[in-house]
Each structure stands twice: as C-alpha cells, then as structure tokens.
PDB file of N, H, CA, C and O in Angstrom:
ATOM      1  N   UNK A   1      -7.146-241.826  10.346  1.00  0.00           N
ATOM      2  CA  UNK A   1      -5.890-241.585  10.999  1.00  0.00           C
ATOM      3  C   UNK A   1      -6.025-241.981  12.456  1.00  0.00           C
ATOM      4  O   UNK A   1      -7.121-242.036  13.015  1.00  0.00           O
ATOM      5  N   UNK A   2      -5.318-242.150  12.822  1.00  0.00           N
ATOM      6  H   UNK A   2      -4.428-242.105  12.368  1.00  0.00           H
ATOM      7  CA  UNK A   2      -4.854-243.095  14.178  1.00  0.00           C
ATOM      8  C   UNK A   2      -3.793-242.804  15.176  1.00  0.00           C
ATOM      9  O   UNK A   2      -2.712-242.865  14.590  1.00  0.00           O
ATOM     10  N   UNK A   3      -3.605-242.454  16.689  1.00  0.00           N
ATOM     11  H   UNK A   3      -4.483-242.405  17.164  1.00  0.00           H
ATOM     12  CA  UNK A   3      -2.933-241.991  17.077  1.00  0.00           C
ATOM     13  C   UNK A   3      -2.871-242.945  18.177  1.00  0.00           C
ATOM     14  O   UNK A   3      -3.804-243.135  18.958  1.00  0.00           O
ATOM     15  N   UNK A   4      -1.566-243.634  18.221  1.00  0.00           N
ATOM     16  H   UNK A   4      -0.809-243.480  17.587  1.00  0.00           H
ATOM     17  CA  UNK A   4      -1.756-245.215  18.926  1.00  0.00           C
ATOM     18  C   UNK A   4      -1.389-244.707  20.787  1.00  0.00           C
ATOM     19  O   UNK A   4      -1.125-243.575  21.193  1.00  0.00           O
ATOM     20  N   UNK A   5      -1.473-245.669  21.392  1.00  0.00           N
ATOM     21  H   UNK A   5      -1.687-246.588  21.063  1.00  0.00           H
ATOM     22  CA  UNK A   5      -1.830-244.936  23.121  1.00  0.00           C
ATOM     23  C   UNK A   5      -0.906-246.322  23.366  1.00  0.00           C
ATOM     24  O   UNK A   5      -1.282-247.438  23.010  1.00  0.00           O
ATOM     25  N   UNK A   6       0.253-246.072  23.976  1.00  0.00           N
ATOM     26  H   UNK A   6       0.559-245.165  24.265  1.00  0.00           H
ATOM     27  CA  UNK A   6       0.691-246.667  24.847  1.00  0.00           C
ATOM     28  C   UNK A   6       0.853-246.402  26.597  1.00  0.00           C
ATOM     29  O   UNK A   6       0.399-245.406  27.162  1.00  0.00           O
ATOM     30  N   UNK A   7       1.539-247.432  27.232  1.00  0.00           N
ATOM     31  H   UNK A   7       1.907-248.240  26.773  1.00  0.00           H
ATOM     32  CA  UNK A   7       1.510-247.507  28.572  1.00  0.00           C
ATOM     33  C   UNK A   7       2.361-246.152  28.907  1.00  0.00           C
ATOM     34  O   UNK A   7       1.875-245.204  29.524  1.00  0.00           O
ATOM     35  N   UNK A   8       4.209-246.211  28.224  1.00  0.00           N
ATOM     36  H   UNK A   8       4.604-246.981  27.723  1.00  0.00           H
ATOM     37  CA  UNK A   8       4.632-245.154  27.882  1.00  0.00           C
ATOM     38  C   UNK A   8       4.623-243.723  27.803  1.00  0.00           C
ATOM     39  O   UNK A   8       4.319-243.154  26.755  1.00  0.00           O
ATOM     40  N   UNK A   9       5.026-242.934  29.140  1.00  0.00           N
ATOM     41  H   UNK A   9       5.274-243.396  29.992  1.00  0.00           H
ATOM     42  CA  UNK A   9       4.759-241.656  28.936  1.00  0.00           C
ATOM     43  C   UNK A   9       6.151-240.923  28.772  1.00  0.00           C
ATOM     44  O   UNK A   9       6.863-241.090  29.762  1.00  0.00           O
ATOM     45  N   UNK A  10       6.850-239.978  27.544  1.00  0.00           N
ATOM     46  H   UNK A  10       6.272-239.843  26.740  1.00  0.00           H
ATOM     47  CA  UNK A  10       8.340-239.604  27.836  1.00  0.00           C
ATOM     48  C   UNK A  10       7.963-238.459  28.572  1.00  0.00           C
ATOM     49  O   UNK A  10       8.539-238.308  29.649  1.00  0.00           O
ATOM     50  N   UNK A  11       6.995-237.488  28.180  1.00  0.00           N
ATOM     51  H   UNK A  11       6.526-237.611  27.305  1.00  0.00           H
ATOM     52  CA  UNK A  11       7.225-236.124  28.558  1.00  0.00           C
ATOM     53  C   UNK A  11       6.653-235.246  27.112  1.00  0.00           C
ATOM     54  O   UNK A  11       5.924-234.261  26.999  1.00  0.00           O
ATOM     55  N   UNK A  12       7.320-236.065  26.163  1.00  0.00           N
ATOM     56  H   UNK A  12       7.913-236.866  26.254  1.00  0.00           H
ATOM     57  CA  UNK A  12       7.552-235.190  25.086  1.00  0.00           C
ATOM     58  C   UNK A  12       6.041-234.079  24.264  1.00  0.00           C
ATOM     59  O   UNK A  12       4.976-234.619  23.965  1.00  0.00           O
ATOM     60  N   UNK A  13       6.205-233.103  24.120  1.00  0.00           N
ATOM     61  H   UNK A  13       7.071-232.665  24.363  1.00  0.00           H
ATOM     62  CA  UNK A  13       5.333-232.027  23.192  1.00  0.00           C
ATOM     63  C   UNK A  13       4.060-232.997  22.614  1.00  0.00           C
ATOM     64  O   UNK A  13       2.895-232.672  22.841  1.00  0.00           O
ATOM     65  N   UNK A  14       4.357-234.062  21.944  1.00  0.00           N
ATOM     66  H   UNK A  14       5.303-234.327  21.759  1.00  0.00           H
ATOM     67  CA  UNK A  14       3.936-234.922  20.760  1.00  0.00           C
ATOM     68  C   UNK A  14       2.936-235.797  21.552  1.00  0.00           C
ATOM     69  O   UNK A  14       2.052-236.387  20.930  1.00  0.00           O
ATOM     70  N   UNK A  15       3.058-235.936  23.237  1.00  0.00           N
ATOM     71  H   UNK A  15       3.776-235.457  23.742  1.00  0.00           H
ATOM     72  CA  UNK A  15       2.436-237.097  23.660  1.00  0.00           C
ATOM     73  C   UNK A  15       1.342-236.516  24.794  1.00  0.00           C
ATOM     74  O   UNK A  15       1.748-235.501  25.358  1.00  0.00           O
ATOM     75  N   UNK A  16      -0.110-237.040  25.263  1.00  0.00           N
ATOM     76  H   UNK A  16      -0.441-237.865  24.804  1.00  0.00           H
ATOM     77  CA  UNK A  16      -1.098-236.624  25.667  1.00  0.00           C
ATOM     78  C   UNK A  16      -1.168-237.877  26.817  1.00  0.00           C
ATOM     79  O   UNK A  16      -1.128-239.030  26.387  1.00  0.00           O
ATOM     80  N   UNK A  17      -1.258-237.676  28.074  1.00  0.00           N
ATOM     81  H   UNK A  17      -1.290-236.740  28.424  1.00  0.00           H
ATOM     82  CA  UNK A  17      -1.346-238.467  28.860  1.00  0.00           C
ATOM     83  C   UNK A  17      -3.034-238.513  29.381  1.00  0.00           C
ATOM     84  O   UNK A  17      -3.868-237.609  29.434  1.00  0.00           O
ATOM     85  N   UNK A  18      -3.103-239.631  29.647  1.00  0.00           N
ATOM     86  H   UNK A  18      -2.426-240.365  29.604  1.00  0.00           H
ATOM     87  CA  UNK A  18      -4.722-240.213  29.544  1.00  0.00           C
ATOM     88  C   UNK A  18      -4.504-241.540  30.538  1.00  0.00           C
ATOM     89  O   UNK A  18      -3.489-242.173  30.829  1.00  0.00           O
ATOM     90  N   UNK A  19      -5.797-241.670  30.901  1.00  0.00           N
ATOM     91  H   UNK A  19      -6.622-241.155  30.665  1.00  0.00           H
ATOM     92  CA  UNK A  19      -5.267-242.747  31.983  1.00  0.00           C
ATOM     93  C   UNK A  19      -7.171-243.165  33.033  1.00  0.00           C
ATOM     94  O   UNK A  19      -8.219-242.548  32.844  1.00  0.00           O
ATOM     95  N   UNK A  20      -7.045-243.862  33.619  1.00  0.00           N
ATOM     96  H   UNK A  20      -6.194-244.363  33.773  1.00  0.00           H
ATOM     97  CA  UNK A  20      -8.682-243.989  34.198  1.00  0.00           C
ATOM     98  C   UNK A  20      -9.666-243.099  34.005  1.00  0.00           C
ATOM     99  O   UNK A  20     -10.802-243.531  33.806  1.00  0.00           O
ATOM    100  N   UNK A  21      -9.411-241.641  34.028  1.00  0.00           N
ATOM    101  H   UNK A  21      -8.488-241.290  34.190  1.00  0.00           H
ATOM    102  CA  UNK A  21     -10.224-240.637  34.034  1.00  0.00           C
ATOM    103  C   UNK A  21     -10.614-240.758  32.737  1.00  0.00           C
ATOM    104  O   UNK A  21     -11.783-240.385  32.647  1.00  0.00           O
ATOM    105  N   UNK A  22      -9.935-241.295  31.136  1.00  0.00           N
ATOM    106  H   UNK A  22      -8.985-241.598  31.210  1.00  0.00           H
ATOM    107  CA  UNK A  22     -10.454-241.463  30.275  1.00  0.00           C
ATOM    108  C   UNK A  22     -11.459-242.757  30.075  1.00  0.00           C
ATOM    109  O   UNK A  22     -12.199-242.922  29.105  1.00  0.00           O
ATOM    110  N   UNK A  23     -11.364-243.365  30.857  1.00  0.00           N
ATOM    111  H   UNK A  23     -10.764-243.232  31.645  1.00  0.00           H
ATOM    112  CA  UNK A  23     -11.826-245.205  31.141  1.00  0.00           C
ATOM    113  C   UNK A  23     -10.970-245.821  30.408  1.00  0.00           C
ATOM    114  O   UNK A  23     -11.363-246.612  29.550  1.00  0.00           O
ATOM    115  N   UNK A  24     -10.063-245.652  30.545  1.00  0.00           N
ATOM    116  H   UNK A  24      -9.744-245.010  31.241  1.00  0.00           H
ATOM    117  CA  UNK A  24      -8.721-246.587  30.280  1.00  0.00           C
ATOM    118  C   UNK A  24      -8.541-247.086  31.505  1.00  0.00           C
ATOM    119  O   UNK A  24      -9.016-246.446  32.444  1.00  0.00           O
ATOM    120  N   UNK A  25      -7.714-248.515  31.809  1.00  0.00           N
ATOM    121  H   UNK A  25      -7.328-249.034  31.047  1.00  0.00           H
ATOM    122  CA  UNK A  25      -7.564-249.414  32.628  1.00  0.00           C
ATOM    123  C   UNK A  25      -5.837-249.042  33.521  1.00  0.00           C
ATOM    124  O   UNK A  25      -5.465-249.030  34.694  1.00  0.00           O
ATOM    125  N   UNK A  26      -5.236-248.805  32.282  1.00  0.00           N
ATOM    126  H   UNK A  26      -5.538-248.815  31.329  1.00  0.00           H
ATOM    127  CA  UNK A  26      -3.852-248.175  32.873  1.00  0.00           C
ATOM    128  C   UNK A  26      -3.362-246.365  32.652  1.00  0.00           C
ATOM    129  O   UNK A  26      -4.045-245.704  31.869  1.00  0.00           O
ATOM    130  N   UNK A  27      -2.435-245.832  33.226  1.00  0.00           N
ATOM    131  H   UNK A  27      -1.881-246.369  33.861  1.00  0.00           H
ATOM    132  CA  UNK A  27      -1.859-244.558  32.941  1.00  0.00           C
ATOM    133  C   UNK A  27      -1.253-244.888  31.969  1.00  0.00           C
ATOM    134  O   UNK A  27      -0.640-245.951  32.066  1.00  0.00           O
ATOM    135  N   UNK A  28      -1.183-244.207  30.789  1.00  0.00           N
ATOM    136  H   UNK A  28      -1.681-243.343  30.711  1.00  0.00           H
ATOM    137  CA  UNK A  28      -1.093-244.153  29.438  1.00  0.00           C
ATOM    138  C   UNK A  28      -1.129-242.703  29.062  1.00  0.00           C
ATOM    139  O   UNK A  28      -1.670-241.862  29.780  1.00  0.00           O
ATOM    140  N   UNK A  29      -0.380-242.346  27.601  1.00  0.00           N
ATOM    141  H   UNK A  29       0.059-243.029  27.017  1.00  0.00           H
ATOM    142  CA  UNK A  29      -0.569-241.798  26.340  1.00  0.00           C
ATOM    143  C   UNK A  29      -0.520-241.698  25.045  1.00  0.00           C
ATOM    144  O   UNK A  29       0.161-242.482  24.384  1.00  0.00           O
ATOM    145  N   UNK A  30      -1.180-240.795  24.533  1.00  0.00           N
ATOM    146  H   UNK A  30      -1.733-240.158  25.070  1.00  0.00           H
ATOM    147  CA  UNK A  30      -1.361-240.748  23.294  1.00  0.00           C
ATOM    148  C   UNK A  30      -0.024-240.179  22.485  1.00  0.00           C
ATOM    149  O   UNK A  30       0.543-239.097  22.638  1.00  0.00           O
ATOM    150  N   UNK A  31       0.308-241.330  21.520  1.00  0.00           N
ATOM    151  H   UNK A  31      -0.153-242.209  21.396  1.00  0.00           H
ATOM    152  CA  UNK A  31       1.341-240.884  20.654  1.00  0.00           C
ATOM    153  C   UNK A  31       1.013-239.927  19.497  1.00  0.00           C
ATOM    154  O   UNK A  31       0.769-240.505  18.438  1.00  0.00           O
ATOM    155  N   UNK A  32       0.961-238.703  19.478  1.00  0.00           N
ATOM    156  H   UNK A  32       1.159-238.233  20.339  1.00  0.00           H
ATOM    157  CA  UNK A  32       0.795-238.219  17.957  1.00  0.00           C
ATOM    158  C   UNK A  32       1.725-237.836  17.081  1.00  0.00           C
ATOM    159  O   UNK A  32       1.474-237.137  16.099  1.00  0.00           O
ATOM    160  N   UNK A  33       3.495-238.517  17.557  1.00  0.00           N
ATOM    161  H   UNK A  33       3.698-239.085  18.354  1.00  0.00           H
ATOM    162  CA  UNK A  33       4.149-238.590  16.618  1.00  0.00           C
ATOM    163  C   UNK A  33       4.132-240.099  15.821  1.00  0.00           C
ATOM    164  O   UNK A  33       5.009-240.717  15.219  1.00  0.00           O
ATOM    165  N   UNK A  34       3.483-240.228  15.954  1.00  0.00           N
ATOM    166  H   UNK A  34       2.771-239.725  16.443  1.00  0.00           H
ATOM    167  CA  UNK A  34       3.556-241.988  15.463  1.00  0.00           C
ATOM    168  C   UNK A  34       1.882-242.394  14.711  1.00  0.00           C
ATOM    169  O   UNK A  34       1.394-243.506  14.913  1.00  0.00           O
ATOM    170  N   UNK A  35       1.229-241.453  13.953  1.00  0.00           N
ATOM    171  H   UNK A  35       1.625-240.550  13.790  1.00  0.00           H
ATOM    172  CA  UNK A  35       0.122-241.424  13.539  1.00  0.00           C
ATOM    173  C   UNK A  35       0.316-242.606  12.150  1.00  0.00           C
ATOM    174  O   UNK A  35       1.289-242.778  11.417  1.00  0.00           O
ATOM    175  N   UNK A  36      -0.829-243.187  12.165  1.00  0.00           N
ATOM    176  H   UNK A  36      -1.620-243.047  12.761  1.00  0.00           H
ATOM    177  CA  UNK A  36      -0.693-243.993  11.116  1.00  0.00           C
ATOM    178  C   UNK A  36      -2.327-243.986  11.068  1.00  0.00           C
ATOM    179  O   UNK A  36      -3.309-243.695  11.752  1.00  0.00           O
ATOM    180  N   UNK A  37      -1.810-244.691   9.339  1.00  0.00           N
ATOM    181  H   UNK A  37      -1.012-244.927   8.784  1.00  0.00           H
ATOM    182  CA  UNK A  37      -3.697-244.641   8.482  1.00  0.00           C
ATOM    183  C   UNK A  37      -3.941-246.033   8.880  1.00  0.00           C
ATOM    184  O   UNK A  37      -3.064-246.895   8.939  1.00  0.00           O
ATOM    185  N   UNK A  38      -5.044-246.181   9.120  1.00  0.00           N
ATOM    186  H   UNK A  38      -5.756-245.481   9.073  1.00  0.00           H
ATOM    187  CA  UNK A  38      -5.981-247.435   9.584  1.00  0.00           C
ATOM    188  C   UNK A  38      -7.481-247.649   8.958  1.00  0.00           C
ATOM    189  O   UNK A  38      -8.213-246.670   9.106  1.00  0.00           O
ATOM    190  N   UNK A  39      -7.911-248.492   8.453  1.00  0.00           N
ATOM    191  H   UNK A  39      -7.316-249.288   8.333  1.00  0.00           H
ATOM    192  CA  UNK A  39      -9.202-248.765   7.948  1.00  0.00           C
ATOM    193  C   UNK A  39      -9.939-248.776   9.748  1.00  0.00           C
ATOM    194  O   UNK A  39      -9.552-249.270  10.808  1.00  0.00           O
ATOM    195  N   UNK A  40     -11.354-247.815   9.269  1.00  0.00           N
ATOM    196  H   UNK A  40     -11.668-247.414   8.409  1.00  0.00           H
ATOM    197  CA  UNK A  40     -12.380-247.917  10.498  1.00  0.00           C
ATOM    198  C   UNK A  40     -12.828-249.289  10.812  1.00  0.00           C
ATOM    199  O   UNK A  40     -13.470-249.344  11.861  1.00  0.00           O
ATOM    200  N   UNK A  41     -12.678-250.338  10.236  1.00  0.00           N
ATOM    201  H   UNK A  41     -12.156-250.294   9.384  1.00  0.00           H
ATOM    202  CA  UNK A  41     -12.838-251.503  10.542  1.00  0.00           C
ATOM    203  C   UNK A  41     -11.801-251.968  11.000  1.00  0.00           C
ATOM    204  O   UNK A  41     -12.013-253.147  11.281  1.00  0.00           O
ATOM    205  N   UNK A  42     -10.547-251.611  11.284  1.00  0.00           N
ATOM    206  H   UNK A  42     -10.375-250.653  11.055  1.00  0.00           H
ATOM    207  CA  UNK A  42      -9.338-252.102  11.956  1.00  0.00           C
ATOM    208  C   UNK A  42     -10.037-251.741  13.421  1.00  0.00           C
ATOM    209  O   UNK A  42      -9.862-252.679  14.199  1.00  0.00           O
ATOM    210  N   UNK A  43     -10.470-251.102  13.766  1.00  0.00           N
ATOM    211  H   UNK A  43     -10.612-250.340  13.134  1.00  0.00           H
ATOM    212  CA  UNK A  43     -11.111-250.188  15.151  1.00  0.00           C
ATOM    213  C   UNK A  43     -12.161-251.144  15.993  1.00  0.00           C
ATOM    214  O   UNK A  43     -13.387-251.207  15.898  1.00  0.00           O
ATOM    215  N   UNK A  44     -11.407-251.745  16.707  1.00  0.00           N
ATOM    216  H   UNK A  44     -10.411-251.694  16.784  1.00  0.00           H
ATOM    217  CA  UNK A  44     -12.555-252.843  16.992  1.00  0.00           C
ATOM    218  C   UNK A  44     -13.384-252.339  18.268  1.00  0.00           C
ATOM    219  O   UNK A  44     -14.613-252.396  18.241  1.00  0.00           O
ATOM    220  N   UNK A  45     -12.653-251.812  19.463  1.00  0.00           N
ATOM    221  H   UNK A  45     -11.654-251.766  19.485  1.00  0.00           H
ATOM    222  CA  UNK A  45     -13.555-251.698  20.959  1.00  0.00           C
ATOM    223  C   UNK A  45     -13.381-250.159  20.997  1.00  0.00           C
ATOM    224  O   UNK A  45     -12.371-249.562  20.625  1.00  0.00           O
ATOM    225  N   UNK A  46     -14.314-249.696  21.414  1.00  0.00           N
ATOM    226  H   UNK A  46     -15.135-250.181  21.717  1.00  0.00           H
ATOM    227  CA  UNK A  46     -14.491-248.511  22.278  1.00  0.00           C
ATOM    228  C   UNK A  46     -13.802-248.565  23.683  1.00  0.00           C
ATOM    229  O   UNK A  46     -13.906-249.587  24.362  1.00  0.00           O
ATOM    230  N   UNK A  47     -13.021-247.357  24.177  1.00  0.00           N
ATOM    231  H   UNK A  47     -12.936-246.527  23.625  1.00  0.00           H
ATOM    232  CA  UNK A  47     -12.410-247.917  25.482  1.00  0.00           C
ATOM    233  C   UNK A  47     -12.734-246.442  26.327  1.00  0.00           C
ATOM    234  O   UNK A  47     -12.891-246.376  27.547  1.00  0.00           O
ATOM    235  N   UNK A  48     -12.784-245.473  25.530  1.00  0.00           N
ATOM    236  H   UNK A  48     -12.657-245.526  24.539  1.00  0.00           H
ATOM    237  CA  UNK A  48     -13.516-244.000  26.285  1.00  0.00           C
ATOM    238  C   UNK A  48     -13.576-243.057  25.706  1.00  0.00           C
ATOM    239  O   UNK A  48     -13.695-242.996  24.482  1.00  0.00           O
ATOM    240  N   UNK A  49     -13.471-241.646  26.862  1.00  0.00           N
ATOM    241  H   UNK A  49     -13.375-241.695  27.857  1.00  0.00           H
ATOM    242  CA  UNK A  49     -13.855-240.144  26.166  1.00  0.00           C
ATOM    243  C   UNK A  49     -13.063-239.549  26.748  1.00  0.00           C
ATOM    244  O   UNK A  49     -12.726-239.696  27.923  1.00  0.00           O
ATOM    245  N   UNK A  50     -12.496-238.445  25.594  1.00  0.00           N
ATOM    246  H   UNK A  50     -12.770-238.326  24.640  1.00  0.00           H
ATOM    247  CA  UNK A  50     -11.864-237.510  26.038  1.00  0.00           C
ATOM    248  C   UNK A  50     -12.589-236.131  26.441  1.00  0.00           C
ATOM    249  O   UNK A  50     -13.547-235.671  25.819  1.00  0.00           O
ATOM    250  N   UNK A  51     -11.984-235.521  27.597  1.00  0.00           N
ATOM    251  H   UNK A  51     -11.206-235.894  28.102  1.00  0.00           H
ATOM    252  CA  UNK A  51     -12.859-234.562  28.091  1.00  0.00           C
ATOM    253  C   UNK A  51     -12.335-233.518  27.081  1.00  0.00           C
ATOM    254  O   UNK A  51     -11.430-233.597  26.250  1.00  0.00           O
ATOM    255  N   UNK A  52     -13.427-232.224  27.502  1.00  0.00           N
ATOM    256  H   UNK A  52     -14.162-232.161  28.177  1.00  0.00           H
ATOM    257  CA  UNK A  52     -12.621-230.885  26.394  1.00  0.00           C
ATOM    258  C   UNK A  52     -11.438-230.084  26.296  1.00  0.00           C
ATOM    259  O   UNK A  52     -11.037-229.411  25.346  1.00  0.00           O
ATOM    260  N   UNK A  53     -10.793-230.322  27.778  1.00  0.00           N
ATOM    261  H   UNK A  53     -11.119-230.869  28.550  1.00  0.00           H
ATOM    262  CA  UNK A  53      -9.328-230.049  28.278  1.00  0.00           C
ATOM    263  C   UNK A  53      -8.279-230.920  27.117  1.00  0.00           C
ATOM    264  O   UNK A  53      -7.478-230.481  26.292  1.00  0.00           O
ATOM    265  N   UNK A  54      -8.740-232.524  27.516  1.00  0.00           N
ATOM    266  H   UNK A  54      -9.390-232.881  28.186  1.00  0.00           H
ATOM    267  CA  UNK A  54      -7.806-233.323  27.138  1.00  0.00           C
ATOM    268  C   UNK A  54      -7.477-233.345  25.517  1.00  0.00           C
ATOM    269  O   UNK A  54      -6.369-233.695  25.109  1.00  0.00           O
ATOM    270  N   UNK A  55      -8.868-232.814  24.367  1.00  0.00           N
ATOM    271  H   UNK A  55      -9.767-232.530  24.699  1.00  0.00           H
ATOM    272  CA  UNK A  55      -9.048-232.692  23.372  1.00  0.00           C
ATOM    273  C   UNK A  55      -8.227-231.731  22.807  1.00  0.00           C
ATOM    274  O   UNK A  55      -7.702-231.926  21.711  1.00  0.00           O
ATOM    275  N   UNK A  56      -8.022-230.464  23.595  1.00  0.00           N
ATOM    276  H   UNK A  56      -8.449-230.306  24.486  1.00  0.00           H
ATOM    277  CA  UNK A  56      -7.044-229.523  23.582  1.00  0.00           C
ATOM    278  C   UNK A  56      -6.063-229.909  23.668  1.00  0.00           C
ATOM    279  O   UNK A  56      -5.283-229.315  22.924  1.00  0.00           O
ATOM    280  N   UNK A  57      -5.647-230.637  24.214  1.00  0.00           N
ATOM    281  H   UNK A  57      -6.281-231.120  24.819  1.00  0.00           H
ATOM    282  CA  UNK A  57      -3.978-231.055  24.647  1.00  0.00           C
ATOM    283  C   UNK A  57      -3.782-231.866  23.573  1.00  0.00           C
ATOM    284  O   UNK A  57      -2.623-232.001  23.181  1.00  0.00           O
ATOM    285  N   UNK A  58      -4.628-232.413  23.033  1.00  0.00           N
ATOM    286  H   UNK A  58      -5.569-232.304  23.352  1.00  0.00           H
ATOM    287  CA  UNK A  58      -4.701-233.755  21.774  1.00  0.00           C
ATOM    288  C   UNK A  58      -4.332-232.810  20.858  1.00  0.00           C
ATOM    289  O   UNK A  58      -3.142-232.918  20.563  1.00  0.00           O
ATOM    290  N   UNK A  59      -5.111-231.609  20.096  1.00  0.00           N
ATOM    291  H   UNK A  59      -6.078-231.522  20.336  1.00  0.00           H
ATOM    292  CA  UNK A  59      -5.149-230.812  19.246  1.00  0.00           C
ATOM    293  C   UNK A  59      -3.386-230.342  19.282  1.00  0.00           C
ATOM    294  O   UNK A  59      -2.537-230.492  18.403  1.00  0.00           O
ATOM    295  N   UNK A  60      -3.286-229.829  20.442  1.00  0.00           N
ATOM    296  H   UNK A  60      -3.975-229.708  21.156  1.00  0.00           H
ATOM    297  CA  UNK A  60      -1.895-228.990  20.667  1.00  0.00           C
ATOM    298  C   UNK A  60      -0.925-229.819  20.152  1.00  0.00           C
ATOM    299  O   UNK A  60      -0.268-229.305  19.247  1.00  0.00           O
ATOM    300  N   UNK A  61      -0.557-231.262  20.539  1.00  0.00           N
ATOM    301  H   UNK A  61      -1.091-231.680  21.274  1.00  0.00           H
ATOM    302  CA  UNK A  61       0.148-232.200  20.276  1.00  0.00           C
ATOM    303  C   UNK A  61       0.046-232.327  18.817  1.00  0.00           C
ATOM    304  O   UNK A  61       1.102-232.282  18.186  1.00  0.00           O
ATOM    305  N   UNK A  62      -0.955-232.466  18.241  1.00  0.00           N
ATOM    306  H   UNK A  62      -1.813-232.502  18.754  1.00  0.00           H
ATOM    307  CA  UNK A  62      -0.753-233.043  16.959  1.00  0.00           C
ATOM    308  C   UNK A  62      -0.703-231.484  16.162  1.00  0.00           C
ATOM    309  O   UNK A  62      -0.092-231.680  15.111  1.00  0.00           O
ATOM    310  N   UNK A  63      -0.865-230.897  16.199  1.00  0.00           N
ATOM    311  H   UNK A  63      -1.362-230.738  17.053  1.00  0.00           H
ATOM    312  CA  UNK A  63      -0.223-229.062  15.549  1.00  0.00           C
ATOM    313  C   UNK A  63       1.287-229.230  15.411  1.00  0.00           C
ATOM    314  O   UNK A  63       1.905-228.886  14.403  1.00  0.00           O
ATOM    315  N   UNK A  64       2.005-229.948  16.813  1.00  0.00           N
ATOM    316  H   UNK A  64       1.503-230.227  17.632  1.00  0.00           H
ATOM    317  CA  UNK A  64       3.487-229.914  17.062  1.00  0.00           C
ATOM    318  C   UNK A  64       3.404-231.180  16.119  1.00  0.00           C
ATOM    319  O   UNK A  64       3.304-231.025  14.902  1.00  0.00           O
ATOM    320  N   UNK A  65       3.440-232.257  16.616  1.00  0.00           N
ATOM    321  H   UNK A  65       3.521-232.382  17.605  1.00  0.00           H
ATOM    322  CA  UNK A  65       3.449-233.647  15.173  1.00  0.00           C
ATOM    323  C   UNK A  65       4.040-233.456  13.915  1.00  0.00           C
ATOM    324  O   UNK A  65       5.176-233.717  13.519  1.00  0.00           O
ATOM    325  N   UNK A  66       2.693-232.756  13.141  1.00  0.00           N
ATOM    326  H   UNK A  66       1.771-232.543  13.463  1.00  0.00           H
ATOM    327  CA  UNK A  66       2.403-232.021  11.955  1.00  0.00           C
ATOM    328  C   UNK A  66       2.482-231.067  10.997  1.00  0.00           C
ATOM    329  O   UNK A  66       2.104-230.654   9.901  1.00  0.00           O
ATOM    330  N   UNK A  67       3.651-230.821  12.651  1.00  0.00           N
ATOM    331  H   UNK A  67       3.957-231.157  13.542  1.00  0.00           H
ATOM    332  CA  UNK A  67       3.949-229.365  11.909  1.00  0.00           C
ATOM    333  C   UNK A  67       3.087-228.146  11.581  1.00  0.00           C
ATOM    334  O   UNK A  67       3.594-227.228  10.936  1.00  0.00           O
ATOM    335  N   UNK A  68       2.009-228.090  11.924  1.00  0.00           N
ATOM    336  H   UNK A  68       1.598-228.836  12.449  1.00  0.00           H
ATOM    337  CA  UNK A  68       0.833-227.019  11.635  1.00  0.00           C
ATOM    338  C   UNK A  68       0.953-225.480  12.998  1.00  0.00           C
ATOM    339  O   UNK A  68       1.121-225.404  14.215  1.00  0.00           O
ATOM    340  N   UNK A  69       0.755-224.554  11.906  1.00  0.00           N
ATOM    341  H   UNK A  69       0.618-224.616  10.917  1.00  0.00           H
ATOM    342  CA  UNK A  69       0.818-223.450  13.098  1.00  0.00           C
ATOM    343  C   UNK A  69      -0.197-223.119  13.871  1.00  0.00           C
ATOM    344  O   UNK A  69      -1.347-223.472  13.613  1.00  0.00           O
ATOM    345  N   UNK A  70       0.056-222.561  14.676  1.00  0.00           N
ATOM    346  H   UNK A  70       0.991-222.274  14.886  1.00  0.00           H
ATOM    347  CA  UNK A  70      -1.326-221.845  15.799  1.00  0.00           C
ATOM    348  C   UNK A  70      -2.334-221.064  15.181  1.00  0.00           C
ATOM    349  O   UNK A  70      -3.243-220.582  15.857  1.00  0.00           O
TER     350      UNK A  70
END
C-alpha cells in the first residue's frame, strides 16, 4: 500500500505535511486519502525518514482515511 506525496498541501485531516526535514527537496504531503496498491518493485528511490512525531500524524491520518477508530 502506498500513500502518494504531492507538492499540494489542502489542510485536510487525510493529509501529512513533510517537506526538507524529511529529505525531501520540496514542501509537500502525504495523501492518505488516495492510497493505492503498488508492487514493491514499482518503488524505485529512497527519498527519506519520517521522524516519530511525523509517523503519528501519518498513523492519525490514515485511521481518518480508513475509517478505523482510536
């Protein structure tokens, strides 16, 4: 599963903003309403890390996504 990162930030519950501090090149986020299945070989470059804050905010987002409770 796959949670695609655009330049794009609305605001919204669903989206995780990430940006140099992740070693990403631009301010960006993570879409986790827009998850799609991907073969691990579709996955070509490594681009960074999420800290344990940001992992949380990842988690939180995709609970809302998914519909899953607390």
């Amino acid at each position: 599963m796959c949670a695609p990162v655009y330049t794009a930030y609305d605001g919204l519950a669903t989206q995780v903003p990430v940006g140099v501090e992740e070693g990403l090149k631009h301010e960006s986020s993570i879409h986790c309403d827009e998850i799609v299945s991907l073969a691990k070989s579709m996955l070509s470059n490594y681009i960074g890390t999420l800290s344990p804050q940001k992992l949380e905010q990842l988690n939180r987002a995709l609970r809302i996504a998914l519909d899953i409770p607390d």
